[in-house]
C-alpha positions in Angstrom: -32.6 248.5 116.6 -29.5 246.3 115.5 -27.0 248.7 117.4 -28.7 248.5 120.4 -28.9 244.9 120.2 -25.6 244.2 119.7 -24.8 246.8 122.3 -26.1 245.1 124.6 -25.6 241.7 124.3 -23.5 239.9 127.0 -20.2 239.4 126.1 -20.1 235.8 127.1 -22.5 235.3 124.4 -20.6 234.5 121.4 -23.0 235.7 118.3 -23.3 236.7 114.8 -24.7 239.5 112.4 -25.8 238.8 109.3 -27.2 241.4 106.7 -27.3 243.0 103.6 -25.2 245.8 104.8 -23.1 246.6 107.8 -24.3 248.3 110.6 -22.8 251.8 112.2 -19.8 250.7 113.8 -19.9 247.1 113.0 -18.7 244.3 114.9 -16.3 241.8 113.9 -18.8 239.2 114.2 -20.5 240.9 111.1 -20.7 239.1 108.0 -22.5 239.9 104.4 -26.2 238.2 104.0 -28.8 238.0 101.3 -32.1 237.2 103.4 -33.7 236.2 100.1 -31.7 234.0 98.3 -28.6 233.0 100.9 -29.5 230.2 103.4 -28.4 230.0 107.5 -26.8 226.8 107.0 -24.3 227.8 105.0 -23.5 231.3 106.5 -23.7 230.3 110.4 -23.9 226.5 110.2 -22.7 226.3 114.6 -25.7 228.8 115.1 -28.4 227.6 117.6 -30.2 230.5 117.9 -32.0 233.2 115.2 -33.2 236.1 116.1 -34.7 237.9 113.0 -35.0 241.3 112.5 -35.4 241.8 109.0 -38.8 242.2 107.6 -41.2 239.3 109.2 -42.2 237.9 105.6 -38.6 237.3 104.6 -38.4 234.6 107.4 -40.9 231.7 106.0 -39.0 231.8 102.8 -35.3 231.8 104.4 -36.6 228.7 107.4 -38.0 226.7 104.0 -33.9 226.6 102.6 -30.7 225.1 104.2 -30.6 226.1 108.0 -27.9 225.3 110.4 -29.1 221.6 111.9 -28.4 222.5 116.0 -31.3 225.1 115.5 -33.9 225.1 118.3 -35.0 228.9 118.7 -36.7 231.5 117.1 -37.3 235.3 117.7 -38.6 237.0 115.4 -39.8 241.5 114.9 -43.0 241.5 113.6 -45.4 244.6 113.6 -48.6 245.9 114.9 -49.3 246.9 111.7 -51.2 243.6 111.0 -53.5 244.6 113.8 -54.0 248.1 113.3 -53.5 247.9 109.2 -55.7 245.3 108.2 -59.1 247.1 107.5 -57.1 249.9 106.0 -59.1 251.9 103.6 -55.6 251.5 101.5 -55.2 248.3 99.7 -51.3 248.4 99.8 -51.7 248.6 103.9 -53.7 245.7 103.8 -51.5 244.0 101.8 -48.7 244.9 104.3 -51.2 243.7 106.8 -51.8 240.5 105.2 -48.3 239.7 104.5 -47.2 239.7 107.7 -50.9 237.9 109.4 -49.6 235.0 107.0 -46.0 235.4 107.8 -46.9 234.5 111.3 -49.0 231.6 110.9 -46.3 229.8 108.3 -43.4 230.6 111.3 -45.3 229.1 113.8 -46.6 225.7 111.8 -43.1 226.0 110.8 -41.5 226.1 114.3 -44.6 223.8 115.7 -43.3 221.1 112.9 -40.1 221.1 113.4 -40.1 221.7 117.4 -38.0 224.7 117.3 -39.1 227.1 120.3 -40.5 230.5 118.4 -41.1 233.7 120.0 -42.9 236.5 118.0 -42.7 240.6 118.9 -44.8 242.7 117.8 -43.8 246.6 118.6 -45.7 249.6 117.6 -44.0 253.1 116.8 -40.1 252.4 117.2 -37.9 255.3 117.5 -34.0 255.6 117.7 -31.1 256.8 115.9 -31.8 255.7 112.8 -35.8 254.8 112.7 -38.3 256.1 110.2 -41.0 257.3 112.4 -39.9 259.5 115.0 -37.0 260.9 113.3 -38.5 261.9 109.9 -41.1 264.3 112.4 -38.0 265.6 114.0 -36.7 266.4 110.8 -39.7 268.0 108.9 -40.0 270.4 111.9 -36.1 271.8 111.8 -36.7 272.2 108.3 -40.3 273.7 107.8 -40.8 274.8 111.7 -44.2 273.7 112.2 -46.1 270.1 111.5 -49.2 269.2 109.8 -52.1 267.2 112.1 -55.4 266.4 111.2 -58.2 265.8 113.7 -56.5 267.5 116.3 -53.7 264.8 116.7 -55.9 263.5 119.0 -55.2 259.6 118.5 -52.9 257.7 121.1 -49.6 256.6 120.5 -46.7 254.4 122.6 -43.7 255.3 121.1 -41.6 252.2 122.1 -37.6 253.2 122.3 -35.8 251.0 120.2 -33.2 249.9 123.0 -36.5 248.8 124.9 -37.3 246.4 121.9 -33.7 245.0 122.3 -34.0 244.4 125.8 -37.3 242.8 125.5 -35.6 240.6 122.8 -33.0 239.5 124.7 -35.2 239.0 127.9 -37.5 236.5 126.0 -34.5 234.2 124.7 -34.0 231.7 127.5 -37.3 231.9 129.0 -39.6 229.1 128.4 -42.8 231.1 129.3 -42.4 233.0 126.3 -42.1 230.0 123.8 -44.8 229.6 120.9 -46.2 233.1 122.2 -46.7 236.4 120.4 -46.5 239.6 122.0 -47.6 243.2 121.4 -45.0 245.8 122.4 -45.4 249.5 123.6 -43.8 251.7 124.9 -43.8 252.9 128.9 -45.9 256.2 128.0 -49.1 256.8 126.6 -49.6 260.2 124.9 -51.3 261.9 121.9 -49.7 262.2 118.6 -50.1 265.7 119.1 -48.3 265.9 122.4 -45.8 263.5 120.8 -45.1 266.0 118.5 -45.0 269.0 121.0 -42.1 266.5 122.6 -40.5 266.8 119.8 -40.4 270.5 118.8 -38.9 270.8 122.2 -36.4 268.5 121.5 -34.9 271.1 118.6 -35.6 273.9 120.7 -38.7 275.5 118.8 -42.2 276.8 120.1 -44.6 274.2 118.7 -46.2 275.7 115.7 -48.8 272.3 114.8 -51.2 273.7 112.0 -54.7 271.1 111.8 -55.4 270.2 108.3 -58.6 269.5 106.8 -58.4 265.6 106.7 -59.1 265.6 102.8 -57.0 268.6 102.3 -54.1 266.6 104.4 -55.1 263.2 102.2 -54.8 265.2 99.3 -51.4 266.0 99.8 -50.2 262.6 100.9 -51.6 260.8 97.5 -49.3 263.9 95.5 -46.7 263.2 98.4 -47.1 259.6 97.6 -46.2 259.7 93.6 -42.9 260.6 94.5 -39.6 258.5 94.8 -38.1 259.9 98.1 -41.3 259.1 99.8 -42.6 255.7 99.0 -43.8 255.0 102.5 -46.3 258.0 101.7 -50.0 256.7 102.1 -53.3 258.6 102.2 -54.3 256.7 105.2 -51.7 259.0 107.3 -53.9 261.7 107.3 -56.9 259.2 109.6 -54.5 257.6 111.7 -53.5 260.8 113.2 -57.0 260.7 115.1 -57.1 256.7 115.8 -55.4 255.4 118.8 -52.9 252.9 118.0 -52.2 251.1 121.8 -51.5 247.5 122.8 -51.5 245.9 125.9 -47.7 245.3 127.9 -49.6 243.5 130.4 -48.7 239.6 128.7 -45.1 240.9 128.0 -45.0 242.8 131.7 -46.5 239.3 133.3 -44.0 236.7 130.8 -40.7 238.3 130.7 -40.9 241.7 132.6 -40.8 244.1 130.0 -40.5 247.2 131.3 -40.4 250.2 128.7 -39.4 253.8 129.6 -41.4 257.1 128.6 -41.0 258.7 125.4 -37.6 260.0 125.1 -37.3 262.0 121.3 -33.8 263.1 121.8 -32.9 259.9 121.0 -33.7 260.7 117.3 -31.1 264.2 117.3 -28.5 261.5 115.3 -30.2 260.0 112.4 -32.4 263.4 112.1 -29.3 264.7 110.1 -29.3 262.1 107.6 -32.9 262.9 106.6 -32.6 266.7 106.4 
């Protein structure tokens, strides 16, 4: 989502990008960051804005060291994951879960301390050039030529583009309605997972071939799946979500700072597919 944020910020906007590593085609403006140890105050020290889009429990720890002292607003990516991920039948996704429910309470008694406007986002199933959703389906299909679903693929999704999320970022910044809010973010089009997937086999060109699973043959899989170190985001739980419908309300985020997401648009995934075939 960094690309398309610094895509398209206005160019009257003077700004700068901190992080471990560079992004594709990075800007002058781009400078090296540790978000664990290095502090904002010494690597941006004029900055009066933050918008953070590293992982949500990073922030508390980088707000509690040395932080530029004209700093008065906060926006910040969380994830819907500590909605839908809390009761998880998987302790490491309610871990996740509870990392980031208490990331969000320690930013905003942070924020509400130090009166520093903070704005929290919270999007559901990203997708872009370079995401790990979206793109790792587009992917298994061109090298396998069908996909896996269990329980039909029958659960709702809102795949939210990831040049959407940027906009929506950007939107909130200067607008007071949106300060010491949270928001949950979809995208512009409801659909199953299986149709989402049927989107996506026509994306590559190939007649969907989507095989259902027996869900403890399918969570079977995913706990072998998950033993090994090229997929470490591999959980059991996959297998149940497929059938669960994973949708949030744009209403708030419609009403406060007109967000206004597209429909579901896979293509955008052709470019980072290659780098995980």
């Amino acid at each position: 989502m960094g690309s398309d944020l610094i895509r398209l910020i206005p160019a009257e906007r003077p700004f700068l990008v901190l992080g471990r590593n560079p992004p594709p085609s990075a800007p002058s403006s781009w400078k090296p960051f540790d978000p664990i140890h290095g502090d904002l105050g010494t690597a941006a020290p004029e900055a009066r804005v933050l918008l953070h889009l590293a992982p949500l429990p990073l922030l508390p720890g980088l707000l509690g060291r040395r932080l530029p002292p004209g700093i008065n607003r906060i926006v910040a990516l969380g994830s819907t994951s500590s909605r839908f991920k809390r009761d998880s039948g998987s302790g490491r996704e309610r871990r996740i879960a509870q990392e980031q429910i208490e990331a969000e309470a320690a930013i905003a008694e942070w924020a509400e301390r130090m009166r520093v406007a903070w704005t929290l986002l919270r999007p559901t199933l990203t997708y872009g050039a370079r995401d790990r959703n979206i793109t790792r389906i587009l992917s298994f299909i061109r090298r396998f030529r069908f996909f896996p679903v269990t329980g039909g693929g029958l659960g709702l999704r809102q795949p939210l583009d990831a040049s959407d999320l940027a906009k929506g970022c950007l939107a909130v910044l200067d607008n007071p309605k949106t300060y010491g809010r949270s928001y949950d973010l979809g995208g512009g089009e409801t659909l199953t997972y299986r149709a989402m997937v049927e989107r996506v086999f026509a994306v590559v060109g190939r007649t969907p071939r989507i095989v259902n699973v027996p869900r403890s043959v399918a969570r079977a899989g995913l706990r072998v799946m998950a033993h090994h170190p090229r997929w470490p985001f591999i959980d059991p739980e996959m297998a149940d979500r497929m059938s669960a419908d994973l949708v949030v309300d744009n209403a708030p985020a419609q009403d406060d700072f007109a967000f206004a997401p597209g429909p579901f648009r896979p293509e955008r995934c052709l470019e980072g597919a290659r780098s995980h075939v």
